[in-house]
C-alpha positions as CSV (number, residue, x, y, z in Angstrom):
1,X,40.3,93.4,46.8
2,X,40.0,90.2,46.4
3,X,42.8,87.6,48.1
4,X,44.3,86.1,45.0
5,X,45.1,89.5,43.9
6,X,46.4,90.9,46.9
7,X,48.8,87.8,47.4
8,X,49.4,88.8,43.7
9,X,50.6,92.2,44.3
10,X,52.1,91.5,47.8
11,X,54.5,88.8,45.9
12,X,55.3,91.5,43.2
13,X,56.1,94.1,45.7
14,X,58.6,91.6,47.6
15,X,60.3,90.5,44.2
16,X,59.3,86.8,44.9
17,X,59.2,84.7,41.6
18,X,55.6,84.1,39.9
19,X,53.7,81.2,41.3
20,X,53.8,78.6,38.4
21,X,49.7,78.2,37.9
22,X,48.4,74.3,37.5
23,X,45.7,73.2,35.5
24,X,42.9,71.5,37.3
25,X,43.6,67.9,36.2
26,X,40.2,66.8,37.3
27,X,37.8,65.0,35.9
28,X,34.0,64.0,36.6
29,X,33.7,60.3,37.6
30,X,31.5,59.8,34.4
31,X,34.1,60.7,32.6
32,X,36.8,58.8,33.5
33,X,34.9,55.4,34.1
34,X,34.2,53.9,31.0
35,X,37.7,54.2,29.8
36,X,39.5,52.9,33.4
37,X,36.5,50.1,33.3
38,X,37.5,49.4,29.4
39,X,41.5,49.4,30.6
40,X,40.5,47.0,33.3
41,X,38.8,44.8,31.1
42,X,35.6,45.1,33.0
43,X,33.9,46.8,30.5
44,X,33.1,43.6,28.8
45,X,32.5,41.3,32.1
46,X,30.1,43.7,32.9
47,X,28.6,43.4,29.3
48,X,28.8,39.4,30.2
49,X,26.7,39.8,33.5
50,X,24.4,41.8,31.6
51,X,23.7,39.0,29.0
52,X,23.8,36.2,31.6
53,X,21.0,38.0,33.6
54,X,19.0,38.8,30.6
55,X,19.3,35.0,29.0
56,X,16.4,33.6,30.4
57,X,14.1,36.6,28.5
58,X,15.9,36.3,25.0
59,X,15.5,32.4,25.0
60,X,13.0,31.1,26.7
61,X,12.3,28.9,30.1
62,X,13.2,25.2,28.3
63,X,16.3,26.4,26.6
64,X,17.3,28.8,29.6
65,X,17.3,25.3,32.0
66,X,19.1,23.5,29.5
67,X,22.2,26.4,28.6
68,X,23.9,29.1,30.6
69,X,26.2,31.6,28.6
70,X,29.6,31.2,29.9
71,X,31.9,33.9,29.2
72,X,32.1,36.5,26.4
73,X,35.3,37.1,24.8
74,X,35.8,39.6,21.7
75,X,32.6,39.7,20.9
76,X,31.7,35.6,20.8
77,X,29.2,34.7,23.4
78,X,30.1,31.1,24.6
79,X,27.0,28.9,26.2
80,X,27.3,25.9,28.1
81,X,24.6,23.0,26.6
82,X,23.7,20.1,28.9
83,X,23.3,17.5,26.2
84,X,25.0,16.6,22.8
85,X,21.1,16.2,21.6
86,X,20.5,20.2,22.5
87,X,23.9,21.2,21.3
88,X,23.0,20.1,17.9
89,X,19.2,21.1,18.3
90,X,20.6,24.8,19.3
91,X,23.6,24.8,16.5
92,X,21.2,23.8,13.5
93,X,18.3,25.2,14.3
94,X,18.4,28.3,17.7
95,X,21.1,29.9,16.8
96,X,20.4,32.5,14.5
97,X,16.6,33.4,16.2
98,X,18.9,33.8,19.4
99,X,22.0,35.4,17.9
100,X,19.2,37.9,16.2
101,X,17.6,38.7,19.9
102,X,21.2,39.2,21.3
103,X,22.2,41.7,18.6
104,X,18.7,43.4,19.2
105,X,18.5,43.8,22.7
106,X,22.7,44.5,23.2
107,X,23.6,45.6,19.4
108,X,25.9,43.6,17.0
109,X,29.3,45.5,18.6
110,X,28.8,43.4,21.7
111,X,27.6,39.8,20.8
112,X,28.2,39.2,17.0
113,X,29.0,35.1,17.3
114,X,27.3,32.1,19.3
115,X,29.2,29.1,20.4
116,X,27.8,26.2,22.1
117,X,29.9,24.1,24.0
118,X,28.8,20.3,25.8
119,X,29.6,20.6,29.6
């Protein structure tokens, strides 16, 4: 007999109450991370690092040493530009060849807007 049923029986034969049973509230750490990250609003600092890391390889070396993506809020990556000459450069003429690489390498959900900022 096993000793869940004989503690069972025992507690029956005494006239003690039933033990109320608990559901197993836990979960596997995969489970529960993306939402607590995505509470925390990590989910999309994380997404932001990812970018930043990867900006060099989407770009290119010359526009890589002359921007650095800054933050990304709600989906709008913003990127620091050295010089009002590459801001307008990038604007005009980069923007949708990068914007393109962005949404192909991270998908449209996660970077759907460019803005470059002089700083």
């Amino acid at each position: 007999m096993n000793a869940a049923l004989r503690a069972a029986v025992i507690a029956e034969w005494r006239g003690l109450p039933e033990a109320k049973h608990r559901p197993d509230k836990w979960k596997a750490p995969v489970d529960v991370l993306p939402s607590l990250m995505q509470k925390l609003g990590l989910a999309e600092r994380l997404q932001a690092e990812e970018i930043t890391s990867a900006w060099q390889a989407i770009v290119g070396e010359f526009i890589a040493s002359h921007s650095a993506p800054v933050s990304l809020r709600e989906g709008v990556l913003y990127v620091r530009v050295l010089q009002p000459a590459l801001h307008y450069q990038f604007e005009t003429i980069s923007k949708a060849e990068i914007l393109r690489k962005l949404k192909q390498r991270f998908g449209g959900r996660i970077v759907r807007d460019l803005r470059f900022r002089i700083g």
